[in-house]
C-alpha positions in Angstrom: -11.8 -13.9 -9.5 -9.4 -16.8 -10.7 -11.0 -18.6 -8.0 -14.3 -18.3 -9.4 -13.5 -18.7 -13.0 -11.9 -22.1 -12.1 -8.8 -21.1 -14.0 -5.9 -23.3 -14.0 -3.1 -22.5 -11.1 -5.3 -20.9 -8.8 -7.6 -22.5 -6.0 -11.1 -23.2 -6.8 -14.0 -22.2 -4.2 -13.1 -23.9 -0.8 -9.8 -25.4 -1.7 -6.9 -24.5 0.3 -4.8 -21.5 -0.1 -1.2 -22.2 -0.8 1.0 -21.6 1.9 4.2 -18.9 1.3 7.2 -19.9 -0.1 9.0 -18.3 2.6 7.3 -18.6 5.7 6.0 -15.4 8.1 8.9 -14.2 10.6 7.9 -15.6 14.0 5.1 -13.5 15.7 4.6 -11.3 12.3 1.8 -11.8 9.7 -2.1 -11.6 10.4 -5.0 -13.5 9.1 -5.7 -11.4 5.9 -6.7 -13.5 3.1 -3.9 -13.9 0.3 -5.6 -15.7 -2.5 -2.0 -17.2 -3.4 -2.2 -19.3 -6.8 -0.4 -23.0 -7.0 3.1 -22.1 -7.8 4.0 -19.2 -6.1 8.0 -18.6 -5.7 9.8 -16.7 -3.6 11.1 -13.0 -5.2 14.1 -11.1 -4.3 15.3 -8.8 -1.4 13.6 -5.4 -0.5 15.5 -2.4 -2.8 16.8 -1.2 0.5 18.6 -4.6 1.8 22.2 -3.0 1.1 21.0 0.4 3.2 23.1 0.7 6.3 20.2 0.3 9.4 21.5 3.7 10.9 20.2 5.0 7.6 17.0 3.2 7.7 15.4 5.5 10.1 14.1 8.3 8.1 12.0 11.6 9.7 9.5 13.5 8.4 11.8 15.7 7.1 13.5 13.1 5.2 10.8 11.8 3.1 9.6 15.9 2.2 12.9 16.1 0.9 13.2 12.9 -0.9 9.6 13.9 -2.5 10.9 17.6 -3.4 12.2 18.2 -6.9 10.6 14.6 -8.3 9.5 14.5 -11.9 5.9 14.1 -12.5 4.3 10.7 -11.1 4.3 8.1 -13.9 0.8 7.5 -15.2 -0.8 3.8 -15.1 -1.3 2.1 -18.4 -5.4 1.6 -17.4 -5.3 5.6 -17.4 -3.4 6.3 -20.0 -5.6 4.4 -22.0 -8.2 7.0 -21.5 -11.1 3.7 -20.8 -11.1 5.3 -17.1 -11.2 9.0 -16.0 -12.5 9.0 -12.6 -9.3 7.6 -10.4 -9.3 6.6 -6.8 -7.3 8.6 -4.8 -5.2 7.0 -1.2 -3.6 9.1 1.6 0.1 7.9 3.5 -0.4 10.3 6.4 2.9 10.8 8.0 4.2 12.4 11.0 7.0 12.3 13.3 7.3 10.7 16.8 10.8 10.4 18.9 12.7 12.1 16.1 11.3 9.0 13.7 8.5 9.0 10.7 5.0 7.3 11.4 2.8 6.1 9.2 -1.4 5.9 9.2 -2.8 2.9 8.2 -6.1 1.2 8.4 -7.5 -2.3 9.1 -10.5 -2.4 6.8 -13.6 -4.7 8.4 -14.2 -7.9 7.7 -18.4 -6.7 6.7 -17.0 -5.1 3.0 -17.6 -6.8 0.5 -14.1 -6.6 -0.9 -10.7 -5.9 0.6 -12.0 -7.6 3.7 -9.6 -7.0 6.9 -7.0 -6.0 3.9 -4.7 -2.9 5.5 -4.5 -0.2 3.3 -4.1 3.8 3.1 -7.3 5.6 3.7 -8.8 6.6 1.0 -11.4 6.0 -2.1 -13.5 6.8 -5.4 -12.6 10.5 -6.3 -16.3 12.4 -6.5 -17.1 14.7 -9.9 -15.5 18.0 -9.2 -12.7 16.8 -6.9 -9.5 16.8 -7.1 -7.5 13.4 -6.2 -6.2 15.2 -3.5 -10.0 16.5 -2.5 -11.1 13.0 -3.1 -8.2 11.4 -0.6 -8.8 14.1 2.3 -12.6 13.6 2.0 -12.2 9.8 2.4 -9.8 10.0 5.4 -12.1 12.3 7.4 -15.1 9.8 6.5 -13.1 6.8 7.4 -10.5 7.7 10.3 -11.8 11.3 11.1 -8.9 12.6 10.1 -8.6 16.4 10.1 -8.0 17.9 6.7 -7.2 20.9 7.6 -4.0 19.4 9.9 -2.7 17.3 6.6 -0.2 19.1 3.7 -0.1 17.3 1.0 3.8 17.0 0.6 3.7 14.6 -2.8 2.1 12.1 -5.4 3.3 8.5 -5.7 3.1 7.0 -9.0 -0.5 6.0 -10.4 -1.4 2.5 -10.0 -3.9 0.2 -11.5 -5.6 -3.0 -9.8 -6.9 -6.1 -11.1 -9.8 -6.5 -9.5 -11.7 -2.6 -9.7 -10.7 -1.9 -12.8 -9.9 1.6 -11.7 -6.3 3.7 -11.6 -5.1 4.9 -8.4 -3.5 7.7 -7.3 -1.7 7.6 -4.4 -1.0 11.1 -2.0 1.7 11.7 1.1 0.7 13.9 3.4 2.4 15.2 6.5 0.8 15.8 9.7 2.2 18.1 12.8 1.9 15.3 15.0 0.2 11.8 15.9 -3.2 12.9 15.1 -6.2 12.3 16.7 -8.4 9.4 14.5 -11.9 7.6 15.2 -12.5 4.4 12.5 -15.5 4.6 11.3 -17.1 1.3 12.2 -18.4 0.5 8.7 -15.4 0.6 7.1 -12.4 0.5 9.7 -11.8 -2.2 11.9 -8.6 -0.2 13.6 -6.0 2.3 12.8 -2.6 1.6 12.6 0.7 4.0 13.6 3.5 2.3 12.2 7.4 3.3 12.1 8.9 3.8 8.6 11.9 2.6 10.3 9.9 -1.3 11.2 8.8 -1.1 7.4 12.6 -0.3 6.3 13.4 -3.9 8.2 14.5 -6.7 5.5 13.5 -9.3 8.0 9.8 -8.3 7.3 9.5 -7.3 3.9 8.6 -10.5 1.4 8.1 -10.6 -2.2 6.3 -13.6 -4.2 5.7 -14.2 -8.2 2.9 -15.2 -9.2 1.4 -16.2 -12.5 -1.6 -14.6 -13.1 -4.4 -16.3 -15.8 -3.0 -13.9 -19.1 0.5 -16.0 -18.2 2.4 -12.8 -17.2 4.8 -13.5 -13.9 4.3 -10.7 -11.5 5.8 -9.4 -8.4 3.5 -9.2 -5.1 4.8 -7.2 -2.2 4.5 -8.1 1.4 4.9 -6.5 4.8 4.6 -9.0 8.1 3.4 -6.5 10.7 2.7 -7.8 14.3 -0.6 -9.1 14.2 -1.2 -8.1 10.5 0.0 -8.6 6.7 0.0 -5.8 4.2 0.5 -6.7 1.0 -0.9 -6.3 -2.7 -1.4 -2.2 -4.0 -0.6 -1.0 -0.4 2.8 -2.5 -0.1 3.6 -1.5 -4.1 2.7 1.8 -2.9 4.4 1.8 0.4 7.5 0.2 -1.3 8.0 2.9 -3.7 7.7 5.2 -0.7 10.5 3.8 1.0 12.3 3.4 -1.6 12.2 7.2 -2.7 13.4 7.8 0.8 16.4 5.4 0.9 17.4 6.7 -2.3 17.1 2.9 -4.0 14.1 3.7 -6.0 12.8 6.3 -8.5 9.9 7.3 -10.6 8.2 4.5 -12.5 9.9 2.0 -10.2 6.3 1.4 -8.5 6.5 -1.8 -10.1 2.6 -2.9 -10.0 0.6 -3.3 -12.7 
């Protein structure tokens, strides 16, 4: 949108996108688009840096009982505002493999009109007469074919809020009895990823940057170099606050996106 609006610090329309401040780990990173604005700096080490690594490989079990006994999720500002009142709802799917957590995520494809080849929980708009956790089940079964009836619902993130919907979010963890069985759904999924909590919980491939958005507010943007792809923006705030639940280095309302 800055892009567009031609607002100073960002890239117009078919000017080159900044490059990191820290460059990608060797053989990490993807082609997702980062629409980085002039400026960018380098932000500070994942809340987890100080974790020993024999304690960065959490099971299943671990994150149900990091997510047990949490206050309510903090609220987003957007929806606390009451201007908004239908969220979106996301699902982390999570299951164990080799004694170690999993996570589900999606490539979206590079046809949609927004979020193009972005990787992100599945999930979407919550329907009238659903519940966020209806909403985020639906939208996994219609996107990965994900079995509802396999997935508990094991606990709720804090709410988010994006820039560019003007929606809330409200992200879901659900755990699975196993690596489940998926099929994308060629209109909106370009692949399905299973990824180890225990590669997210690496500090070599976690990255944060500040920007400076157009209102003048500096703001932390999360990344996650995968192999082959980068997941960043909402998904890695999300994810972040997930691992850092689990880890023990971060607690409600430390979701840290705006």
């Amino acid at each position: 949108m800055a892009a567009e609006r031609r607002l100073p610090g960002w890239p117009g329309p078919g000017e080159r996108i900044p490059a990191p401040p820290v460059p990608v780990p060797p053989g990490r990173g993807g082609v997702q688009h980062i629409p980085r604005p002039h400026g960018a700096r380098a932000g500070g080490p994942p809340p987890w840096a100080g974790v020993p690594a024999s304690d960065r490989r959490p099971t299943l079990a671990a994150v149900r009982g990091a997510l047990a006994g949490l206050d309510p999720p903090v609220r987003s500002v957007r929806e606390t505002l009451g201007a908004i009142t239908r969220p979106a709802a996301v699902l982390a799917p999570l299951y164990d493999e080799h004694r170690a957590a999993m996570v589900v995520l999606t490539r979206r494809t590079w046809s949609l009109r927004s979020h193009r080849g972005e990787v992100s929980f599945p999930g979407g708009r919550v329907e009238p007469g659903e519940t966020p956790a209806d909403g985020a089940l639906r939208e996994a079964k219609e996107e990965i074919d994900l079995d509802p009836s396999a997935i508990e619902v094991i606990g709720e993130l804090d709410h988010l809020a994006t820039v560019a919907s003007g929606s809330f979010i409200v992200p879901l963890v659900g755990a699975l009895p196993g690596r489940p069985h998926t099929t994308p759904n060629p209109a909106e999924v370009d692949l399905v990823l299973h990824v180890p909590l225990a590669e997210l919980l690496d500090p070599a491939i976690y990255r944060e940057e500040i920007w400076t958005f157009p209102d003048g507010v500096d703001r932390r943007i999360f990344f996650f170099e995968l192999v082959g792809d980068t997941l960043w923006g909402a998904t890695a705030a999300m994810l972040r606050q997930l691992l850092g639940l689990v880890t023990g280095t971060l607690g409600r309302g430390d979701l840290d996106h705006f």
